[in-house]
Each structure stands twice: as C-alpha cells, then as structure tokens.
LUMNU-679666 format. One record per residue (C-alpha): residue in three letters; x, y, z. Coordinates in steps of 0.1 Angstrom, whole numbers, plus 5000, padded with zeros to 4 digits. Each point is the difference from the previous one (the first is absolute). Layout:
N
+-----+------+------+------+
|  aa |    X |    Y |    Z |
+-----+------+------+------+
| ALA |    X |    Y |    Z |
...
+-----+------+------+------+
***
This chain:
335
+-----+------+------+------+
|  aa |    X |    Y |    Z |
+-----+------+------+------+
| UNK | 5000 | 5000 | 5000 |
| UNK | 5026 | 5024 | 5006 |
| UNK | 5018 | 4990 | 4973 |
| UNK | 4971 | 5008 | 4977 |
| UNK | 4997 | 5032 | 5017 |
| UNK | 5035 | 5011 | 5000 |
| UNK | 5001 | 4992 | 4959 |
| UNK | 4968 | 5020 | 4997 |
| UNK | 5015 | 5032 | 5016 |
| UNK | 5035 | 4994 | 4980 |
| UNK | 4977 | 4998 | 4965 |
| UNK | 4979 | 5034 | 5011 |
| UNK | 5032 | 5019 | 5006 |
| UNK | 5018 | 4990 | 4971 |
| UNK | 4970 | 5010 | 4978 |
| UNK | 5004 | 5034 | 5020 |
| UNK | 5036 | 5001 | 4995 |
| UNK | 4995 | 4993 | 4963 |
| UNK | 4970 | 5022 | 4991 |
| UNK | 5021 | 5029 | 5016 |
| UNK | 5030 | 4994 | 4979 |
| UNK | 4983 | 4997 | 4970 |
| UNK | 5002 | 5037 | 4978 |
| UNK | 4992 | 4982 | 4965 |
| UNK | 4974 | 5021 | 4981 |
| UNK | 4978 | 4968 | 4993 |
| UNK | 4982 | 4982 | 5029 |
| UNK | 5014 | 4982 | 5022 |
| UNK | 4983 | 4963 | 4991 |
| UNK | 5023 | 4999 | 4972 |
| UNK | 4975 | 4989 | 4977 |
| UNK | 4989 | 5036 | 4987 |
| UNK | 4967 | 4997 | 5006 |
| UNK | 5003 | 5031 | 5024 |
| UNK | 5015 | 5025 | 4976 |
| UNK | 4999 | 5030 | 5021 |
| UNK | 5035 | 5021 | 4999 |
| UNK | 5015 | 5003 | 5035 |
| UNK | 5012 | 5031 | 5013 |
| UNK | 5025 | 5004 | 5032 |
| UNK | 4999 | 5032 | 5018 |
| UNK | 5027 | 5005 | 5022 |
| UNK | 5003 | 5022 | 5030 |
| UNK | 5012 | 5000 | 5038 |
| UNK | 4980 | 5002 | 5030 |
| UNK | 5007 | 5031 | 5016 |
| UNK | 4978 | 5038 | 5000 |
| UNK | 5027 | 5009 | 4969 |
| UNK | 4979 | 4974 | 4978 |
| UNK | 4963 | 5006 | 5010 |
| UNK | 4990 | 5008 | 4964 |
| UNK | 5003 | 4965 | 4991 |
| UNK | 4982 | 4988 | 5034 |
| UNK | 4972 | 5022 | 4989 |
| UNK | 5003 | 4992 | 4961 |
| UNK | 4995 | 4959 | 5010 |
| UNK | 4975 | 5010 | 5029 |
| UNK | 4976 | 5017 | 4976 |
| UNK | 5005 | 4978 | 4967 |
| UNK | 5017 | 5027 | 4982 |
| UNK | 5027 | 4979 | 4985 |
| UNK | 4970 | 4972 | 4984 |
| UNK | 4980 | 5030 | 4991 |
| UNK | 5023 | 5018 | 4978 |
| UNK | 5017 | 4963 | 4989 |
| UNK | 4967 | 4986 | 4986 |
| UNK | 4984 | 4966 | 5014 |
| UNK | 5027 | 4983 | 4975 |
| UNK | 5028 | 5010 | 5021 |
| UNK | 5003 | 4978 | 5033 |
| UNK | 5020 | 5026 | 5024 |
| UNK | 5022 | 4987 | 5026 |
| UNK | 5019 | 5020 | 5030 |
| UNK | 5034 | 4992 | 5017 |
| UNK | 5014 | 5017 | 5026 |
| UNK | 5040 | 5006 | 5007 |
| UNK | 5020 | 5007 | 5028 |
| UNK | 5023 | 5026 | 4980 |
| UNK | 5008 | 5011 | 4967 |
| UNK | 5031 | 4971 | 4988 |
| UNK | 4971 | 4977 | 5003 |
| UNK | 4977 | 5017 | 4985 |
| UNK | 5024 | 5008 | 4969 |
| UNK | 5006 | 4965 | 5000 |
| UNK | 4968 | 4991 | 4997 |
| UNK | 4994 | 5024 | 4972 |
| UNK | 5028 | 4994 | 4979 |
| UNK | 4996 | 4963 | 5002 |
| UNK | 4961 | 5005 | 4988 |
| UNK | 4988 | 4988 | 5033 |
| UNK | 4981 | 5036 | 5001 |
| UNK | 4984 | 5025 | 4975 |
| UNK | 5005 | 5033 | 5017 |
| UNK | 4995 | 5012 | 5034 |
| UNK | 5010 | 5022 | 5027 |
| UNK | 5037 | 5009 | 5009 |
| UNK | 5026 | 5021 | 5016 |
| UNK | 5019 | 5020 | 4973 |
| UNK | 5031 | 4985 | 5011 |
| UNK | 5006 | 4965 | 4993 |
| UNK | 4979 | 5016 | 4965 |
| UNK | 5029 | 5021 | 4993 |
| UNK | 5028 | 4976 | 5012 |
| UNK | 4985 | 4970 | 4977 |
| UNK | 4995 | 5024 | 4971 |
| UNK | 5037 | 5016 | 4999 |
| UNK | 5009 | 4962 | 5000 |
| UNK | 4981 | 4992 | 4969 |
| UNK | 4966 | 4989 | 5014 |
| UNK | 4969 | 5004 | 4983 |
| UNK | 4977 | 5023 | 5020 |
| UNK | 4980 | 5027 | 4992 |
| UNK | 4987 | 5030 | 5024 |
| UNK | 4963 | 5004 | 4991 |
| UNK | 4986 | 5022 | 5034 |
| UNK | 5010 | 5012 | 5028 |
| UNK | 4976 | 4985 | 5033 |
| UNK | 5012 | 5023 | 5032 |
| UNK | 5027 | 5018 | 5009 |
| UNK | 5017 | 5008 | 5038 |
| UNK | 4996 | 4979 | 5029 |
| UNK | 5038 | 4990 | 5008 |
| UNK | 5011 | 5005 | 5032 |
| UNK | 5037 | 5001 | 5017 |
| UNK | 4990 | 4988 | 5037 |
| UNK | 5020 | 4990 | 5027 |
| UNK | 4994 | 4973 | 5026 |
| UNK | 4998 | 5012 | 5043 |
| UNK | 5030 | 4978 | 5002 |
| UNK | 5022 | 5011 | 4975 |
| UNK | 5010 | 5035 | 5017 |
| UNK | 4994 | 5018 | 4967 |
| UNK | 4980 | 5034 | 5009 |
| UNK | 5018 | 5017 | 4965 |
| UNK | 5021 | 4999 | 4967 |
| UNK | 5029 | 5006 | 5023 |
| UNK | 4997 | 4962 | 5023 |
| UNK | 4996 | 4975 | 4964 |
| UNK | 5041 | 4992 | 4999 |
| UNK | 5003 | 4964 | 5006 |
| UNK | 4967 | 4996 | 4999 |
| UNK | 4976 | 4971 | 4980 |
| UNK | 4971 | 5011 | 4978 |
| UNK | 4977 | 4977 | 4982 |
| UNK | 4982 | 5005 | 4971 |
| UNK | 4975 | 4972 | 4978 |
| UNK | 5027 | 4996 | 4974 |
| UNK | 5041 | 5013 | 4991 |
| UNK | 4993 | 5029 | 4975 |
| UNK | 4960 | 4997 | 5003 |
| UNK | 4986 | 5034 | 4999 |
| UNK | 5002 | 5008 | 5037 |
| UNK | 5035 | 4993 | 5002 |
| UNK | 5009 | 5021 | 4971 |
| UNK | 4979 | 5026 | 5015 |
| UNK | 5014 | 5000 | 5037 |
| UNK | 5040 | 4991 | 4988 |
| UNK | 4994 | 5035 | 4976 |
| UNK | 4989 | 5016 | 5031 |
| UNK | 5029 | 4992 | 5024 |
| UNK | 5028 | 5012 | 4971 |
| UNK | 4988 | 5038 | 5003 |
| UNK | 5014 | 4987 | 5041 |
| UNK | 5034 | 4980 | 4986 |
| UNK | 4983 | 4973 | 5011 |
| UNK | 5000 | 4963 | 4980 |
| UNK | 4995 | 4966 | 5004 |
| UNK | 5027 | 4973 | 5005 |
| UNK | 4989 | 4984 | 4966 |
| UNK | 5021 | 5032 | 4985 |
| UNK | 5022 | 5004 | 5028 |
| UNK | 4981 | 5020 | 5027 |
| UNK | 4989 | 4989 | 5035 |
| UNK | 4968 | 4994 | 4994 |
| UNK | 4993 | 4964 | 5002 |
| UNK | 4967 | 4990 | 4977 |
| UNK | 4979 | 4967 | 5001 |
| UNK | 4970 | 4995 | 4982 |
| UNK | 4968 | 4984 | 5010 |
| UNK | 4960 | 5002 | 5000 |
| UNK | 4987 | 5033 | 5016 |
| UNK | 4973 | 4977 | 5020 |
| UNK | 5030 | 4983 | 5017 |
| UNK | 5014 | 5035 | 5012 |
| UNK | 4985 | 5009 | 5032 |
| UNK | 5012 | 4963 | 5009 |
| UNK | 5035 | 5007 | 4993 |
| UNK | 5001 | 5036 | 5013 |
| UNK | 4991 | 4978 | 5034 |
| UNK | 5027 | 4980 | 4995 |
| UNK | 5026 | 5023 | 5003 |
| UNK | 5009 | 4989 | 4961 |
| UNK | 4994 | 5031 | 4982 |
| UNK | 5001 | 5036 | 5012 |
| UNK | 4978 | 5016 | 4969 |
| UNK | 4981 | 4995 | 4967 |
| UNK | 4990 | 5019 | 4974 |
| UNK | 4969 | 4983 | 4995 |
| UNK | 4966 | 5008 | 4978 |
| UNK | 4965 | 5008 | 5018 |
| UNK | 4984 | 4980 | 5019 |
| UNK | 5029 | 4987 | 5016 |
| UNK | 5014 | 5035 | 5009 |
| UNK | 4967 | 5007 | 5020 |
| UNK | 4999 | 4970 | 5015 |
| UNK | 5040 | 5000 | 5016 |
| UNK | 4993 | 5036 | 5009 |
| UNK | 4965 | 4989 | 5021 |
| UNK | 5024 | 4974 | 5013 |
| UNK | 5024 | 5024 | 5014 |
| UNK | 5026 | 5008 | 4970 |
| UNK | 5005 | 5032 | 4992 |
| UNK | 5004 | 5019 | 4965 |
| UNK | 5035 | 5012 | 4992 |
| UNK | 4993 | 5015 | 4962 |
| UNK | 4960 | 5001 | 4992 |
| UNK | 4987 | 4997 | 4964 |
| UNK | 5003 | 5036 | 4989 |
| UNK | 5037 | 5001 | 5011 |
| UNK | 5012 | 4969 | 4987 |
| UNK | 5017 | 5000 | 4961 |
| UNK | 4970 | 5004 | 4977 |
| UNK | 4975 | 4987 | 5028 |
| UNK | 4966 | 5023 | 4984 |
| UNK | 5015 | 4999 | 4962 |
| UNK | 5012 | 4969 | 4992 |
| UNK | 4970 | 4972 | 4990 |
| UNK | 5008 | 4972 | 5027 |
| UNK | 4981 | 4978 | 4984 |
| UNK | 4988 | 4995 | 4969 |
| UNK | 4979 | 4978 | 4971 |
| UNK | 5024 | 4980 | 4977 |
| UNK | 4997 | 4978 | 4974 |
| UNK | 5023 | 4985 | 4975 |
| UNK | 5012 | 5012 | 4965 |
| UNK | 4994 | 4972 | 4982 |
| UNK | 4965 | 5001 | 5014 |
| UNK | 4994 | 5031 | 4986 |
| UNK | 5008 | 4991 | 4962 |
| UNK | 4984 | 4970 | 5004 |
| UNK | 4965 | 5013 | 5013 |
| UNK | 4997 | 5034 | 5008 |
| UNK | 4959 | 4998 | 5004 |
| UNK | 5012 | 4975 | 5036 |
| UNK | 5024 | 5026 | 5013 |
| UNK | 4972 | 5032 | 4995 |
| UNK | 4975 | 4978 | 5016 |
| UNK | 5023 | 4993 | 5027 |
| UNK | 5010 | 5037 | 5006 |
| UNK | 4961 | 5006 | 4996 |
| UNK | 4992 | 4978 | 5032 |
| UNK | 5030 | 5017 | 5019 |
| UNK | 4993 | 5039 | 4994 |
| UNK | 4965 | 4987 | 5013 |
| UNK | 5015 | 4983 | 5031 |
| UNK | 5022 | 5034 | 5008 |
| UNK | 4969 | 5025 | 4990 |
| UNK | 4979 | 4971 | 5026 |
| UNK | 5024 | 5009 | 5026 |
| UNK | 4998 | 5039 | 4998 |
| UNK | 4965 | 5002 | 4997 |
| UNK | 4991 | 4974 | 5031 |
| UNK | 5026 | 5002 | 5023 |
| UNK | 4982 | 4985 | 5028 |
| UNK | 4991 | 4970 | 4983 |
| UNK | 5038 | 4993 | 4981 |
| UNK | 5014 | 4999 | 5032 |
| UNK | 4977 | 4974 | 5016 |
| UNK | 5009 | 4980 | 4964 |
| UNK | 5034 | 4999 | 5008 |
| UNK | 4997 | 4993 | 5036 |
| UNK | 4979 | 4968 | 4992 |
| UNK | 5028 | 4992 | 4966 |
| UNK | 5032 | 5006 | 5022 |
| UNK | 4986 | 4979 | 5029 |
| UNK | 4990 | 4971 | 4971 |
| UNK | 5033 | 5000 | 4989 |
| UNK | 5026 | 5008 | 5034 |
| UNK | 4973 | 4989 | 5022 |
| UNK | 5006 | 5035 | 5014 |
| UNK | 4970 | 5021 | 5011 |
| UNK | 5008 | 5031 | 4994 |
| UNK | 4987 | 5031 | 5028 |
| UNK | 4975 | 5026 | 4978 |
| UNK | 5016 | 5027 | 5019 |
| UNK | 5039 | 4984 | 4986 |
| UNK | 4981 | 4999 | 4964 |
| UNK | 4988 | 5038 | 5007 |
| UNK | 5039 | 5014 | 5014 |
| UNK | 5019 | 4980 | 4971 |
| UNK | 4973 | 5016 | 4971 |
| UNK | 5011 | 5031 | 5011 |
| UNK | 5034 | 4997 | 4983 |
| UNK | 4987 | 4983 | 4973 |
| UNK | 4985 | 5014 | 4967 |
| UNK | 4985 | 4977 | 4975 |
| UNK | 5002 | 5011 | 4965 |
| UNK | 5007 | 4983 | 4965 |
| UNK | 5023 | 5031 | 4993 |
| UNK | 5040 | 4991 | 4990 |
| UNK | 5024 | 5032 | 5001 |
| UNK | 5027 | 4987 | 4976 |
| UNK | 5024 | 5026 | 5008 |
| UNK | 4998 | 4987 | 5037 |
| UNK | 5000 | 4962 | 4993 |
| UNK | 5035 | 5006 | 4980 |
| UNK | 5016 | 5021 | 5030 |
| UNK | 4995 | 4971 | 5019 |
| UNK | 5009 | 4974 | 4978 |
| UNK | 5035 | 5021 | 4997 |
| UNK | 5001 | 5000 | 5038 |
| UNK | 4998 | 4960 | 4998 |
| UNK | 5027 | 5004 | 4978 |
| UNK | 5023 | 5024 | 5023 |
| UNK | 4990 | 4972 | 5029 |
| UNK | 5017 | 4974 | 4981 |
| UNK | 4965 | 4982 | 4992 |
| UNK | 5003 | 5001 | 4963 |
| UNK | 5034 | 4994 | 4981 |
| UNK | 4993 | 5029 | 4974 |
| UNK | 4988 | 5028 | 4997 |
| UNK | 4961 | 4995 | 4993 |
| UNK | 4982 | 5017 | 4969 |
| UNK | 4961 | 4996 | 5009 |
| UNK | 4985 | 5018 | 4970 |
| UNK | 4981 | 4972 | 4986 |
| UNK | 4993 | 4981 | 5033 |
| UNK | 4963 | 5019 | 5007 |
| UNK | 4973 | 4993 | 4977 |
| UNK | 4967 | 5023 | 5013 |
| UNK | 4984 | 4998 | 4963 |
| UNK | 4972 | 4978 | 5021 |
| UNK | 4994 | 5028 | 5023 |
| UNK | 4966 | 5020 | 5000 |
| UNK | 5013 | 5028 | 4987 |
+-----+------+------+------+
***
C-alpha cells in the first residue's frame, strides 16, 4: 500500500516537474492536438515587478494574446537566471532589472528593451549591528546585493566612487556577496552582512526591523531616472512575430496604467502574488512606505540607461566600452 502510494506521489510530481519545464509552442501531449502557442512571461517577485502580478491577475496577457496563445508565468530569483531563461527560449519576454540586460547585451546576447515598468525603490541600509550610522563607517565593511553587477550594485558601487570608496572585487575594502533580498534581514541578524543595497519591499521591511537607511532612493546614482525594471523580449522574437511582442506590450502598459489608476487594489495583488510565491506576507503599511520610492511608468530615458551602462563599464562589469543605440525598441509603445 505504501508502495502504491509512494509511486503515485513520484508520478504526480514528475508530471509537475515536466509540464513546468516544458516552453514548446505546441501542447504539451505531444500529439498536436492542443495547438495553442505557449507564451512564458517572466518576472520576479518583489514590489519592482507588480505590473506583471497585475497583468496575470486581471487576464491582461490572454486578452491581448488571443484564446490561441496559452500564456505561462515564471518567476526568478535575479536577473542571470532570468537572462538564462530568455536566451535559452525557456521565456518570451518579461520583467527585469536593466543590468544583467545590459551586461548580456554588451556580450552578444539577444535582448531587446521594449518598456520601461517602474523606476526607484533601491535602498543603501545598514543593519543595528554593523556600527554603520554614515558613508564615513562602510571600510571593511560587507554589503549584499541580489546579483555581482545587477542593477543595484551598479547603482550603489557608482555612488560610493564620488567617496573613494570601492569594492574588493576592484581592489577596495568593501567586501560584496550576493544573495536573495528575502534572506537579508536573516543575515543582517547573523552578524554576516553589515548592508544592502536592496529594491522595495525588502528596504521597508529591514528598516521596520530596525536597519537604518544610509543613502535613500533620491540620493543613490540614478535612483528616480534610471528604469529599474523593465519589459524585455528578444530580437529574434521581434522579426519573427512582431503582432506577439505589441500584444504583449499591450497587456503590460495595461498592467502599469492598472496600478496608477487603483493603487489600493495593486497593492493588495501583490501582497497575495509575493506571499504565493516567498510564502512571505507582506505588511500593507510596508507595501504603502516602499511605493513611495517607487514610480511605475513604461517610460525609458535612453540617455540615462547609457550613463549607466558606462558606469558598469568604469566598475569593471563589462570588458568594453558599451554602445546601446540599438538595444531599446519602444516602436510598441502607445505613443
């Protein structure tokens, strides 16, 4: 009996496992008699990326795709996996920071800026037992960010140079380790990081735990200009079906516009998606404080996105020099 039961529950999960890894465009019986395309939309599960909670929360996504178009979602703990997952063709398009965009595209990936999704929302804080109060306490000290050269690292490493201070990765003091921003307030207990320059909600939430802000949003390099996250989609996706990509811009300017125009809702969306995915229930009143330093918008300043792609190059992040003149695409756009 057990034996029957155990194989049961192995069969069930590797059907899960299977039916999640499958991104073919046909169904997944393999017999074509469910001949709906598949779409993947990508995107992580933090406040930066509400446009696509709301987008797969209200349909938007199957709306503007047609009933042919079966749409999928996967979620991703930072942006190398996600640009993994979108050069390999496990994902259509999606929602990421502009770093690992810019990084993967100076090294010949195929990507494609379509939209902006919000902008501000990164945070320098400091944990109560670090002993950092300013700028002046960070030498020697170990910061955290979700990924080396992600767009929060580039933005707080630009920062500290106007202070002659750098990390040990280009032969400062400061020691840098990466990790997930849910993990943080853990490890600021532990003694094993002293700060993080970490997105919304995660700022909000260390601060309400007792961490204090070193460099807020509108002091940080770029923190109000630069897109910190935005819609992508691949090149080749483009040529090959430019009708998918407007339909998936379509659903996301509806998903931003959603947010603008119902605040009160949006937030109580992404409380429910973040706590579905981290199994993290995040406070209203966290969701209200980190909104404040965040602006949603499916606006892209070009002139700002190269200024920081030619910081990630001064930072040692990207071998060359980076030339980003073809890497946004906003023909999609509502003008």
């Amino acid at each position: 009996m057990k034996k029957g039961i155990l194989f049961a529950l192995i069969s069930v999960l590797l059907v899960g496992v299977l039916a999640a890894c499958g991104t073919a465009n046909t169904g997944s019986n393999g017999s074509g008699s469910d001949s709906k395309k598949e779409v993947v939309i990508g995107y992580f599960p933090n406040i930066d990326h509400v446009p696509a909670m709301i987008a797969k929360e209200k349909g938007y996504f199957e709306e503007a795709l047609g009933e042919d178009v079966k749409v999928t979602y996967k979620t991703f703990p930072d942006g190398a996996a996600f640009m993994t997952a979108l050069k390999t063709g496990d994902i259509h398009a999606g929602l990421v920071g502009p770093g690992p965009v810019m990084n993967n595209y100076a090294n010949g990936a195929d990507v494609k800026i379509l939209a902006g999704a919000s902008s501000g929302g990164t945070v320098i804080v400091a944990s109560e037992k670090s002993g950092v109060q300013s700028i002046d306490d960070l030498t020697g000290k170990t910061f955290i960010t979700p990924g080396v050269g992600c767009t929060h690292d580039v933005q707080m490493e630009t920062f500290l140079q106007d202070f002659g201070i750098t990390s040990a990765r280009i032969g400062g003091t400061l020691k840098h380790v990466t990790g997930n921003p849910a993990q943080y307030g853990a490890m600021f207990e532990s003694g094993k990081v002293d700060l993080a320059a970490v997105p919304e909600p995660w700022a909000s939430m260390l601060v309400n735990d007792g961490a204090k802000v070193i460099v807020d949003t509108d002091e940080i390099s770029y923190g109000t200009t630069l897109p910190n996250t935005v819609l992508v989609t691949s090149g080749k996706l483009i040529e090959e079906d430019k009708e998918l990509v407007a339909a998936i811009v379509k659903a996301h300017e509806k998903g931003v516009n959603f947010i603008n125009e119902n605040r009160e809702e949006a937030r109580d969306i992404a409380i429910k998606a973040i706590k579905d995915i981290t199994d993290q229930e995040l406070d209203p009143a966290i969701v209200d404080s980190a909104w404040e330093r965040v602006t949603y918008t499916t606006e892209v300043n070009a002139e700002v996105v190269q200024e920081f792609a030619n910081s990630s190059f001064e930072l040692k992040f990207l071998k060359e020099k980076p030339e980003f003149s073809d890497l946004i695409d906003t023909q999609f756009l509502t003008k």
